[in-house]
N, C-alpha and C positions, 0 to 999 in steps of 0.2 A: 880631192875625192878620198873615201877611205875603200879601199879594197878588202877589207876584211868583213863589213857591212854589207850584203846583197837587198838590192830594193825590187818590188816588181813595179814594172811601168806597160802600158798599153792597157786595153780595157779588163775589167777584171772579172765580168762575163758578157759574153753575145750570142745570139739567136743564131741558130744553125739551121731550124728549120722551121717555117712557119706556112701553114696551109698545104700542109704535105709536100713543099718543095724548099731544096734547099736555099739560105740568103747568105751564104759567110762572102764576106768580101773581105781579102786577104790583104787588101792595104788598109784597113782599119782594123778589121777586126783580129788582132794579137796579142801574144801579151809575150812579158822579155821580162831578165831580170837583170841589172847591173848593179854598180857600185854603187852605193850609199853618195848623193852629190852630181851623179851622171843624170840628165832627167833628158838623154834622146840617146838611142843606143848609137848613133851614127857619130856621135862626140868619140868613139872608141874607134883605137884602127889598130890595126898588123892582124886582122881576125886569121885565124885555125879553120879548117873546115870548107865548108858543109860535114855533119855530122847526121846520121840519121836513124830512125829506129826501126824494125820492119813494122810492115802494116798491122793494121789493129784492124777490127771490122765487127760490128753487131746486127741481127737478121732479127726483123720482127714479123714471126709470123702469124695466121688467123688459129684458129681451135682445129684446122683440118689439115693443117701442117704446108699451108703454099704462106711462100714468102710474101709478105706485102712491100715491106723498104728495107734496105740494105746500106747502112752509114758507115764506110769506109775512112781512115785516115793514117798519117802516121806521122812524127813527130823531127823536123828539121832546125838546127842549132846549127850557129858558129860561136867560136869556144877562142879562148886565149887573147881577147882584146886589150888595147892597152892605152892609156891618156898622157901624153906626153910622154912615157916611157914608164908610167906607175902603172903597175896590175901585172897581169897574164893568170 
C-alpha cells in the first residue's frame, strides 16, 4: 500500500431523495477514502475515533415563507488506520 496516495472508494454519488422522501441506505450508500492499494476500508485496523462534525441542515421553503422539507446531516469518520503496521 502506499500511504502517501489517498484513493476514494464507495459510490461516488447516490440519491438521497426521490419522490419527496428520503432513500440513503447507509450500508451502501458511502463513500471513504484510503491508501492507494486498500480497495475495502475494513483491510485497515487500530482505527482513532469516531470523529464528527456538527450538524449541517438546509430548509426549503415555498414563496410564502412555510417550510416544505428540511435535510439534515452531518459528517462521521474514523481516522488513523493502519495495514499491518503501515500508515496512520
Amino acid at each position: 500500500i502506499d500511504p502517501a496516495t489517498v484513493v476514494e472508494i464507495g459510490k461516488e454519488i447516490y440519491q438521497a431523495i426521490e419522490d419527496n422522501q428520503p432513500v440513503i441506505d447507509t450500508t451502501v450508500d458511502w463513500a471513504g477514502a484510503v491508501p492507494q492499494g486498500v480497495t475495502n476500508w475494513t483491510q485497515l485496523e487500530n482505527w482513532q475515533g469516531p470523529a464528527q462534525t456538527d450538524g449541517y441542515y438546509i430548509e426549503f421553503k415555498n414563496f410564502l415563507g412555510k417550510k416544505l422539507t428540511k435535510f439534515a446531516w452531518r459528517f462521521v469518520w474514523k481516522y488513523g488506520g493502519d495495514m499491518n503496521g503501515v500508515g496512520k
